[in-house]
C-alpha positions as CSV (number, residue, x, y, z in Angstrom):
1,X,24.1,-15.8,-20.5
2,X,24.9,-13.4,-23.0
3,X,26.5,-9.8,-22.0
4,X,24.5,-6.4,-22.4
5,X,23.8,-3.2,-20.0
6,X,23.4,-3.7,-16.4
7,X,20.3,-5.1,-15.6
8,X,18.4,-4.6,-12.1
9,X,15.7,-6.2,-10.6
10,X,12.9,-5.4,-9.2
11,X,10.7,-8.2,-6.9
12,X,6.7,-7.0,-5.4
13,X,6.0,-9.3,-3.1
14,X,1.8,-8.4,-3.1
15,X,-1.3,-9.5,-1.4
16,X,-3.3,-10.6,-5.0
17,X,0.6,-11.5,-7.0
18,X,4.2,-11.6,-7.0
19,X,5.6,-9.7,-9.6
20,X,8.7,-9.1,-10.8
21,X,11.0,-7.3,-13.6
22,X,14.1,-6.5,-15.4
23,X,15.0,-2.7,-16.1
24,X,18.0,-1.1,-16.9
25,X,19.7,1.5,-15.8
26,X,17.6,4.4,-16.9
27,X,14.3,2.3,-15.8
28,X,13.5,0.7,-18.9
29,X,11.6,-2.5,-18.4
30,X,13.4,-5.5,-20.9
31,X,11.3,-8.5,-19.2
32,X,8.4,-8.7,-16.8
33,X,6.6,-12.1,-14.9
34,X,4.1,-12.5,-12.3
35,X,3.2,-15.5,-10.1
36,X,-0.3,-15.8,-8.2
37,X,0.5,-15.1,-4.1
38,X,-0.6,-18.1,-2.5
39,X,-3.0,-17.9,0.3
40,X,-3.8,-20.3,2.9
41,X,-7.0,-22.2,3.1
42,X,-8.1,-19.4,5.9
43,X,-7.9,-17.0,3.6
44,X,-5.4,-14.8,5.9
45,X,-2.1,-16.6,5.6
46,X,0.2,-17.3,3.0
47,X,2.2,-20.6,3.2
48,X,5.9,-19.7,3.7
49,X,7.8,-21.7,1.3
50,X,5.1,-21.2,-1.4
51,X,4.9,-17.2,-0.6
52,X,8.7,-17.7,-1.4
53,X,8.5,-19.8,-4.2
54,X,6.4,-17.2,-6.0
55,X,8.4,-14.8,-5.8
56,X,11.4,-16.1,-7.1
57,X,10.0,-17.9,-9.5
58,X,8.8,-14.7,-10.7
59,X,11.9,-13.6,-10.7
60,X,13.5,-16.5,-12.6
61,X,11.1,-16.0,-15.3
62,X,12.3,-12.5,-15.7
63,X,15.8,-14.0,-16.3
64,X,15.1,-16.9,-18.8
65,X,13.1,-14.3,-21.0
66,X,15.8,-11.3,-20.5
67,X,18.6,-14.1,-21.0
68,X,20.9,-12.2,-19.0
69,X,21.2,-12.0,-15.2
70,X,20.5,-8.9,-13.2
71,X,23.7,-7.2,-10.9
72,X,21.4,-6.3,-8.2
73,X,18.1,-7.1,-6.4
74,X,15.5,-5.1,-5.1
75,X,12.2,-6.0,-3.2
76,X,9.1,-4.5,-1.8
77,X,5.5,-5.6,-0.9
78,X,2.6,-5.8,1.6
79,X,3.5,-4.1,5.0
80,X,2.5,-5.9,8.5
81,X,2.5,-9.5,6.8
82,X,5.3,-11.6,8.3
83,X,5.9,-14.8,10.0
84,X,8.2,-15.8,12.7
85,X,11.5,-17.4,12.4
86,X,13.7,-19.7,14.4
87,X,17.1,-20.2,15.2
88,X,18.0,-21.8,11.8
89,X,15.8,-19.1,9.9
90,X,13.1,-21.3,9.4
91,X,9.5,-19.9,9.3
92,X,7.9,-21.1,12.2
93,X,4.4,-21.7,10.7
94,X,2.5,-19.6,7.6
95,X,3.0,-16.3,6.8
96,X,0.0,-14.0,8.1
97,X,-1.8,-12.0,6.5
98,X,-2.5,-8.0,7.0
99,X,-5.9,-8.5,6.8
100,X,-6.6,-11.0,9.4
101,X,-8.5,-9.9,12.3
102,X,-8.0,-12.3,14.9
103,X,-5.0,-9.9,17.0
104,X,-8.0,-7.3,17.2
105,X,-8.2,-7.7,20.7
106,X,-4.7,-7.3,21.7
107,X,-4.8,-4.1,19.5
108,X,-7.8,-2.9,21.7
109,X,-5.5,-3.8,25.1
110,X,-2.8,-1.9,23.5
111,X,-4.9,0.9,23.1
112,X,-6.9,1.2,26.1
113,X,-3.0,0.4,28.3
114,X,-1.2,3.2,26.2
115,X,-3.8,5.5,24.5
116,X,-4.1,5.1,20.5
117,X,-3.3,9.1,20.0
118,X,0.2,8.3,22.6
119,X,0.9,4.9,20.3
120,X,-0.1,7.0,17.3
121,X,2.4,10.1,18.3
122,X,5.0,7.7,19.1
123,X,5.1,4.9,15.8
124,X,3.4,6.7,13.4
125,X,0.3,4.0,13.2
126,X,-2.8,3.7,15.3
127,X,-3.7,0.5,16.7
128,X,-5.3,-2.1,14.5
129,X,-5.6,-6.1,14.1
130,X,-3.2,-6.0,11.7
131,X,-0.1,-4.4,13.4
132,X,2.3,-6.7,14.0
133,X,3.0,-5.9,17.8
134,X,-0.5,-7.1,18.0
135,X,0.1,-10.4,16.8
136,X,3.7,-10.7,19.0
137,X,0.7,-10.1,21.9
138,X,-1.6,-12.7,20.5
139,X,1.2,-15.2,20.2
140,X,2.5,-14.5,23.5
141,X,-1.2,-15.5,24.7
142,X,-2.3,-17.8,22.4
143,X,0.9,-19.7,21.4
144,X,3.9,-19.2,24.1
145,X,6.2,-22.0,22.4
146,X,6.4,-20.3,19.1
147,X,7.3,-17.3,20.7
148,X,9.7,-18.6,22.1
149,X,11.6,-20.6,19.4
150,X,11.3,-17.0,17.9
151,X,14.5,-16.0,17.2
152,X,13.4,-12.7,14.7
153,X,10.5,-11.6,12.4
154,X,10.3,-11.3,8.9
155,X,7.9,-9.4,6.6
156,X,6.9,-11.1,3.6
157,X,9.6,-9.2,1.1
158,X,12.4,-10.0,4.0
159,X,11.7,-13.5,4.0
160,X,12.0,-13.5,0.0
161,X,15.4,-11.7,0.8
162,X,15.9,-14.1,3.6
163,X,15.8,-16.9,0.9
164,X,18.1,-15.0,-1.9
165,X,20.5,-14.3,0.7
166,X,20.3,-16.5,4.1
167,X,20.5,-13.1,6.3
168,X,17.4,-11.3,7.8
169,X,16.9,-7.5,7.2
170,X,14.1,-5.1,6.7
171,X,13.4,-1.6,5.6
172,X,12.3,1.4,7.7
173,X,9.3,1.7,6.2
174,X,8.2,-1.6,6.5
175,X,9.4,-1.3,10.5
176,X,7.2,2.1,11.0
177,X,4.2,-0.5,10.0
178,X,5.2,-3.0,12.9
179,X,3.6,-0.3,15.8
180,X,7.1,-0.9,17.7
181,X,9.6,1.3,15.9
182,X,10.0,5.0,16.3
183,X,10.0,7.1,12.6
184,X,11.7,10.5,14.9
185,X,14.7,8.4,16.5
186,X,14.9,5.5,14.2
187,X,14.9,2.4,16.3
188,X,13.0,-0.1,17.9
189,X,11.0,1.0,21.1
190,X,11.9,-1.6,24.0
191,X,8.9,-0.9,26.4
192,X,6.1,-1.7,23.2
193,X,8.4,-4.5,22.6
194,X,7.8,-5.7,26.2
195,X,4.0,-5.8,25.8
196,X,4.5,-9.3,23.9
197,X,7.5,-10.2,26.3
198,X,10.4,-9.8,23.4
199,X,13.5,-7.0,23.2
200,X,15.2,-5.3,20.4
201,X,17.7,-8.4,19.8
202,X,15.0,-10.6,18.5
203,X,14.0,-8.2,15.7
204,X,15.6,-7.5,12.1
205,X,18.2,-5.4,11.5
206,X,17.0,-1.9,10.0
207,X,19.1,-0.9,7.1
208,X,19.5,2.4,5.7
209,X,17.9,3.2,2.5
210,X,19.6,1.1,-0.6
211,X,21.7,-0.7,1.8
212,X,21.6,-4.3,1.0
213,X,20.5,-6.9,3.1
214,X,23.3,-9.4,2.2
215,X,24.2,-11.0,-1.7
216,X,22.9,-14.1,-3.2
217,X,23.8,-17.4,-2.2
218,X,25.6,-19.8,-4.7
219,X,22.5,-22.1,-4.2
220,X,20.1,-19.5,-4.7
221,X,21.9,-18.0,-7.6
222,X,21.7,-22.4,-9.0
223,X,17.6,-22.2,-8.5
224,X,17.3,-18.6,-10.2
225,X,20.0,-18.2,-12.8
226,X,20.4,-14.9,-10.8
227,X,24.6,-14.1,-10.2
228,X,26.3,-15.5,-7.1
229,X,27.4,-12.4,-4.8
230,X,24.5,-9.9,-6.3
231,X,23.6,-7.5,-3.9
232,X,19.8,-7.7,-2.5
233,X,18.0,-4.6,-1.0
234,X,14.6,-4.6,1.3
235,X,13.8,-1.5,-0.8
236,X,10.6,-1.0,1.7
237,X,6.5,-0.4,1.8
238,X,5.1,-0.8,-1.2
239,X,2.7,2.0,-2.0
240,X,5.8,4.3,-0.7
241,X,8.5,2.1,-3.5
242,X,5.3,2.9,-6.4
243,X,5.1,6.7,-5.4
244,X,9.4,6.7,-5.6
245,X,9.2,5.2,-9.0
246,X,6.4,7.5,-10.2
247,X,8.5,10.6,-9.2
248,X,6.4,11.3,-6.0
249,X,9.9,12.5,-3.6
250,X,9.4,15.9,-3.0
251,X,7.9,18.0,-0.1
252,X,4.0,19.0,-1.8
253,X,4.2,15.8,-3.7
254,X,1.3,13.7,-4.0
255,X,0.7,9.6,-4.7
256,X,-2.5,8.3,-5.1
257,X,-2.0,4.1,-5.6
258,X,-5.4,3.1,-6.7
259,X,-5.9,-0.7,-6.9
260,X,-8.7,-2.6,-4.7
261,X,-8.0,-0.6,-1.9
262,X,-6.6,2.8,-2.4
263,X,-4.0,4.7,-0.4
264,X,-2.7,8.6,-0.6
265,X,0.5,9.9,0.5
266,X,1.7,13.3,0.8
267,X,5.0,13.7,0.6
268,X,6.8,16.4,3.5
269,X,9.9,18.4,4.5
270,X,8.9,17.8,8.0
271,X,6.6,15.5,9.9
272,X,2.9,16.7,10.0
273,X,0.4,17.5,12.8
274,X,0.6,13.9,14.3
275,X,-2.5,14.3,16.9
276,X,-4.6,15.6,13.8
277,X,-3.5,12.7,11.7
278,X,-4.5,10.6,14.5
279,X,-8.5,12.0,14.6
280,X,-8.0,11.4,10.7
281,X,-7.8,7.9,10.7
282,X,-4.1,8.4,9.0
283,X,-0.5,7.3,9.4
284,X,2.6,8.8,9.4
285,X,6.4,8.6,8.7
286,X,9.2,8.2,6.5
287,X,9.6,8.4,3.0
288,X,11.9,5.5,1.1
289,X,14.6,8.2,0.8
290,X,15.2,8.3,4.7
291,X,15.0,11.9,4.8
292,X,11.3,13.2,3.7
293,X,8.4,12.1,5.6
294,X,5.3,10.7,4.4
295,X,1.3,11.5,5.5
296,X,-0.5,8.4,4.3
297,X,-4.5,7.4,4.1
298,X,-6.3,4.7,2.9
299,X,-9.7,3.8,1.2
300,X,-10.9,0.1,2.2
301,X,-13.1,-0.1,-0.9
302,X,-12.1,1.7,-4.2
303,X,-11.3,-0.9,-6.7
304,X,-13.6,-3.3,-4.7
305,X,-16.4,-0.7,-5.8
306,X,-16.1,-1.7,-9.3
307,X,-15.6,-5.5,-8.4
308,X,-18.9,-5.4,-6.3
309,X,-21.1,-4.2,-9.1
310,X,-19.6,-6.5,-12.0
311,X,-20.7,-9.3,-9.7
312,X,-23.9,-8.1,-8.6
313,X,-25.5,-5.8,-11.7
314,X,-23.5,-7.4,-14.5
315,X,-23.2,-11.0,-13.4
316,X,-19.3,-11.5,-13.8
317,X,-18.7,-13.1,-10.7
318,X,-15.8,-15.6,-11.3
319,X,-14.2,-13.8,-14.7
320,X,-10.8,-12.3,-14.6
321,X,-10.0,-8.9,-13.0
322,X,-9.1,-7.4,-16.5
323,X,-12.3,-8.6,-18.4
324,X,-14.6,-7.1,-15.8
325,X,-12.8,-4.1,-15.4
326,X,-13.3,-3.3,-19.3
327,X,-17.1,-4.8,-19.1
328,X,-17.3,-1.9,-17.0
329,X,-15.8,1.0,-18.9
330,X,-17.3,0.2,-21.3
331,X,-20.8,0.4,-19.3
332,X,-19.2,3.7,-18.1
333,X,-18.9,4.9,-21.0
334,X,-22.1,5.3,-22.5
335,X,-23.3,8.0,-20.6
336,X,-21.8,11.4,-21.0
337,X,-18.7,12.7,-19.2
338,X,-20.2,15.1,-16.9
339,X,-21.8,14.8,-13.5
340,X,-24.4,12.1,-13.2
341,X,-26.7,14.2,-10.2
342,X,-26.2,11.2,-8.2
343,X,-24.2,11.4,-4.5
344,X,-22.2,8.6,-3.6
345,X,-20.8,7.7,-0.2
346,X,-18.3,5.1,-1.1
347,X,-18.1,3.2,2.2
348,X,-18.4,-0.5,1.2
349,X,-16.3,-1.6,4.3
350,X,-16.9,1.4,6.2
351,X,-14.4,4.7,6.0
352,X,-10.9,4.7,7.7
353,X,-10.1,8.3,7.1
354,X,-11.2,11.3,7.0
355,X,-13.0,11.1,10.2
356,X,-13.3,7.7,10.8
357,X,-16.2,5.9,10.7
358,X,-15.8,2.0,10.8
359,X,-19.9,1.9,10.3
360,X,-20.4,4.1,7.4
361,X,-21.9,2.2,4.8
362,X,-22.1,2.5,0.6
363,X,-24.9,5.1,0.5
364,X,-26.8,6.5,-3.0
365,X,-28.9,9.9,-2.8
366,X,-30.7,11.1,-5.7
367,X,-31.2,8.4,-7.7
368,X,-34.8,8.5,-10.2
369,X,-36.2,7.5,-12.1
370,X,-34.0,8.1,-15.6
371,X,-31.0,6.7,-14.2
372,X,-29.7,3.6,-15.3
373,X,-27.1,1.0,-14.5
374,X,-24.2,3.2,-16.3
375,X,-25.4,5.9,-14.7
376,X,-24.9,4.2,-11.3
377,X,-21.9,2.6,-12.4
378,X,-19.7,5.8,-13.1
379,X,-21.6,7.3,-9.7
380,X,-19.4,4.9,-8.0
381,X,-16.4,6.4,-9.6
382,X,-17.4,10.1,-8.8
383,X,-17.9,9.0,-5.0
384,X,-14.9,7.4,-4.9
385,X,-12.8,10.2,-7.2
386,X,-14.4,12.7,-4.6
387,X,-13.5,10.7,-1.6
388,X,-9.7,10.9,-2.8
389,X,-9.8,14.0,-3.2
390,X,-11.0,14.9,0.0
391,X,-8.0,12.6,1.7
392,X,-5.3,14.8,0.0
393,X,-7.0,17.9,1.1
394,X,-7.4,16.8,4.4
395,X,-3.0,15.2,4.5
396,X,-2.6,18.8,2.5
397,X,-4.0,20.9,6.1
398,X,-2.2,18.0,8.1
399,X,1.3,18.5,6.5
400,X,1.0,22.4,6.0
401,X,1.2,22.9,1.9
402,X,-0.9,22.1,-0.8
403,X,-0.3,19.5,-3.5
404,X,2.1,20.3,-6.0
405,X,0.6,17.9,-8.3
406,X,-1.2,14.3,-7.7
407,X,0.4,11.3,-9.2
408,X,-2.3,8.1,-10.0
409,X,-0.8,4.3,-10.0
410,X,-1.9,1.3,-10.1
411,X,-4.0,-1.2,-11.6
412,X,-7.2,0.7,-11.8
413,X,-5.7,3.5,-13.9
414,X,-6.9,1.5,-16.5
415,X,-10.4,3.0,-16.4
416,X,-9.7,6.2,-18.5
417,X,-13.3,7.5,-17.4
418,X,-12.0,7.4,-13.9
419,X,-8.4,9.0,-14.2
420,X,-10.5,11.9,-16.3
421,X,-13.1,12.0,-13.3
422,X,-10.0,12.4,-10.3
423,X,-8.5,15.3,-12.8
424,X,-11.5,16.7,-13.0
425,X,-12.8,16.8,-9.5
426,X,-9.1,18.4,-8.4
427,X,-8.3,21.8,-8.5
428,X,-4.2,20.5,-8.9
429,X,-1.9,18.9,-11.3
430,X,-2.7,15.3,-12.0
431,X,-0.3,13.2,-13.6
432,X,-1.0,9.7,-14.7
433,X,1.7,6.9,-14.1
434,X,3.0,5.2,-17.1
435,X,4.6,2.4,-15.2
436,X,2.2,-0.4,-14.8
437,X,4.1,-1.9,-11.9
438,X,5.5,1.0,-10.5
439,X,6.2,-0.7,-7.0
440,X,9.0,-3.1,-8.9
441,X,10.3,-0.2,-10.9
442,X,11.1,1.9,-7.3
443,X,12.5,-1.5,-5.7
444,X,14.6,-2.2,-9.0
445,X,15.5,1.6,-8.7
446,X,16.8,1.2,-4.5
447,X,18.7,-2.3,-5.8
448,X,20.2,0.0,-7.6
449,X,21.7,2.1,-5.2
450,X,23.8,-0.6,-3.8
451,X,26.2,-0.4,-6.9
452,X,26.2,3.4,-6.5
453,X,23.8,4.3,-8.7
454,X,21.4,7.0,-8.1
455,X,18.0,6.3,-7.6
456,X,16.9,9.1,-8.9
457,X,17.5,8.4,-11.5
458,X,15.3,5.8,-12.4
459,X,11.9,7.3,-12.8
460,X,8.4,6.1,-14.8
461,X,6.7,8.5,-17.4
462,X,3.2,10.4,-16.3
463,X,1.0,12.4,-18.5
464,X,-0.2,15.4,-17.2
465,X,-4.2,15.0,-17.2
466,X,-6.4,18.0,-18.4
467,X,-10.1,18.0,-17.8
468,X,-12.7,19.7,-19.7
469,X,-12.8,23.0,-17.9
470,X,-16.9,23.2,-17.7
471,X,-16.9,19.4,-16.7
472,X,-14.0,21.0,-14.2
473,X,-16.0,23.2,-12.9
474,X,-19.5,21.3,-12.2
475,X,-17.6,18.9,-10.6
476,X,-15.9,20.9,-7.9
477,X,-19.0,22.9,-7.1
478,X,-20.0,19.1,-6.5
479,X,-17.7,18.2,-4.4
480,X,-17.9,21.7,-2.3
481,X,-21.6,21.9,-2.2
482,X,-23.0,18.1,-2.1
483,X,-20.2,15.6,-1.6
484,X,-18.4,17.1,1.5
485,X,-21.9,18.3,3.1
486,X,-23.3,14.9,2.6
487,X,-20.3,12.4,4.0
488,X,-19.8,15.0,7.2
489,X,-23.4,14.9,8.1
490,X,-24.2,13.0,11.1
491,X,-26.9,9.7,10.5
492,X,-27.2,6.6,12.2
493,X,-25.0,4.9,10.2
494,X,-22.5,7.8,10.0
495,X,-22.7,9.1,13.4
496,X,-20.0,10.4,15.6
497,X,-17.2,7.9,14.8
498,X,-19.3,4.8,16.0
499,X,-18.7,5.2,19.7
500,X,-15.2,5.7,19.0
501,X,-13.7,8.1,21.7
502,X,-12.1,11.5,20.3
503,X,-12.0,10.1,17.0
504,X,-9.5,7.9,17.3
505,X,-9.8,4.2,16.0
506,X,-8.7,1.2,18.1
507,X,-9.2,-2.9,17.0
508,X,-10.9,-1.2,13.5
509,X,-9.2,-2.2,10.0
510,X,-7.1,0.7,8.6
511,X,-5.4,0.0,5.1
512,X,-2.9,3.1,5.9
């Protein structure tokens, strides 16, 4: 292949696509690729050697169109997916998916033996189905001989490393999502561990930030056209990789990843309130620098608001994700950019945080007579820019300073309507991402950092965002007078956290 700048690569090992791409040193992107992440007919697995094949594939494509091999290797995806391996590092059966909810009840025995607020104070996550101690606990009960062949774990980024490299390793931010590894001390914590009958030997290595993993193998250097001995990095959770790349690094720094669920993180000197992020449905822990710590919350439904109305009100069930998002915009934008009077409780799957409510339910007050499909359509996108903005208030009290500015990324920054509305509703900076794929920008960035390069160094381009100052105004009043009034109102479907003692969450699904 012909010679040039130093390449890096950056691999997103997601739960819709594997994506990957070629930057140089200063972050420019020269070649991009995506593959479609299988899924199992169950819809909560991902076959292993497909999952795999994906993602390098992705990778290779990267290299045929850049025509030049990258010195370095970075990945990041989906936390709390991951399959078991054996002795000979093969995967032991599918890899599972976040989103399945069969460890449930072994999340709700971890919780009622330890307490979700202790579990929470001590790993940063509160229990859920998709933890992975709670599927070491299911597979201790449910299937004793693959435990037992188990020789180590593997996320689904670490078994794409795993493949470039034949050696196992993970990231700390992908172990502070397992529910068995300690953010404050940094290691493993043996008596969680002992819940599903395994020890500290049996899981990955932790490596420190930019670190790599191990190089790439002469066979998988053959199937990839990558260059034999190239270092590969577990760069680490994705939404935390995206909010590196997009500049978010700083204590007061704020991310907000919108996609079909959304997630915020607030960026921190120190570690926030933990028992108050704990009645807030949120998590907690380190940032992909190893140093800063991150408050993070999620929204089940954001994107999946938009994708729930194309298929019932505009009839594009079965049409790509980009033709119905811009059916939409378009729809959104023929009514004017100001508030439309309606209230929208954006709660399609319930809402993990602030103050859960696993019961809540997508909710409309004040609609009449004049309104109209656009009308209800960019309602959605209020209730949902308010909700966001109500998460990084609520991580801004937990971490003790308010937001120095609020970074959007992500796929569903392509509805201008909606970046203009989350400007608008917020009485901070907001930025807008450049970087489509922001997530394999940070893990190219971390690869990286194995050659001695500074990470920093690698960062996308934003555009400050700057609302209408009347439109501004009407829509904070909103927010202060009827959003926030409205969603912390008891009702029977938004009641006192659905039975849930002291607000804290057990089995429920949490996308932070």
């Amino acid at each position: 292949m012909s010679a040039g700048p130093l390449l890096l690569a950056g691999v997103d090992i997601g739960s819709t696509h594997c994506k990957a791409l070629l930057c140089d040193a200063s972050g420019t992107v020269v070649a991009r690729a995506q593959r479609r992440t299988p899924r199992g007919r169950d819809g909560h697995s991902h076959p292993a050697d497909d999952l795999i094949a994906a993602g390098l594939g992705a990778l290779a494509d990267c290299v045929r169109t850049a025509g030049r091999s990258p010195e370095a290797v970075g990945l990041t995806g989906m936390a709390e997916a991951g399959v078991a391996l054996d002795a000979a590092g093969r995967p032991l059966g599918p890899v599972q998916a976040w989103s399945d909810p069969a460890p449930g009840p072994y999340a709700d025995r971890l919780s009622r033996t330890h307490g979700a607020t202790a579990l929470h104070r001590r790993t940063g996550v509160l229990p859920s189905a998709k933890v992975p101690l709670a599927t070491w606990c299911a597979m201790a009960d449910l299937a004793p001989g693959t435990l037992a062949r188990m020789r180590t774990w593997a996320g689904a980024a670490d078994l794409v490393a795993h493949a470039l490299t034949g050696r196992i390793g993970t990231d700390a931010t992908f172990a502070q999502r397992t529910m068995a590894w300690d953010p404050s001390r940094a290691c493993w914590i043996p008596e969680l561990l002992a819940e599903a009958g395994i020890g500290q030997e049996r899981m990955p290595p932790v490596h420190r930030p930019g670190r790599p993993v191990g190089a790439v193998t002469a066979a998988s250097a053959a199937a990839t056209g990558l260059r034999p001995g190239a270092p590969v990095v577990v760069a680490g959770h994705d939404h935390l990789v995206g909010a590196w790349a997009a500049g978010v690094r700083g204590a007061g720094q704020v991310a907000d990843s919108m996609g079909t669920a959304e997630a915020v993180l607030t960026v921190s000197a120190d570690a926030p309130d933990t028992v108050a992020a704990a009645g807030e449905g949120m998590s907690w822990g380190r940032h992909v620098d190893g140093e800063h710590w991150i408050t993070l919350a999620g929204m089940q439904a954001s994107g999946a608001l938009i994708e729930w109305f194309c298929d019932r009100f505009l009839g594009l069930s079965g049409t790509s994700g980009p033709a119905r998002y811009s059916a939409f915009a378009e729809l959104v934008d023929t009514v004017p950019p100001a508030p439309t009077g309606l209230v929208v409780e954006p709660y399609l799957h319930g809402r993990s945080s602030p103050r859960p409510r696993p019961g809540a339910g997508l909710a409309i007050h004040g609609l009449r007579p004049a309104h109209g499909p656009a009308h209800l359509a960019r309602a959605l996108l209020e209730g949902a820019a308010h909700h966001a903005r109500w998460m990084t208030d609520t991580q801004a009290a937990l971490a003790g300073l308010a937001p120095a500015a609020v970074t959007l990324l992500g796929g569903s920054t392509r509805v201008r309507a909606w970046t203009e509305l989350k400007a608008a509703v917020s009485p901070w900076p907001t930025l807008l991402c450049g970087e489509p794929e922001a997530p394999g920008l940070g893990a190219a960035a971390w690869a990286g950092a194995a050659l001695g390069l500074d990470p920093v160094t690698v960062c996308a381009p934003t555009t400050a965002l700057v609302p209408d100052p009347v439109a501004a105004d009407a829509y904070r009043a909103r927010h202060r007078d009827r959003f926030l009034p409205r969603v912390t109102a008891p009702s029977p479907l938004n009641g006192p956290l659905d039975g849930v003692p002291n607000g804290v969450p057990n089995d429920k699904e949490h996308p932070a």
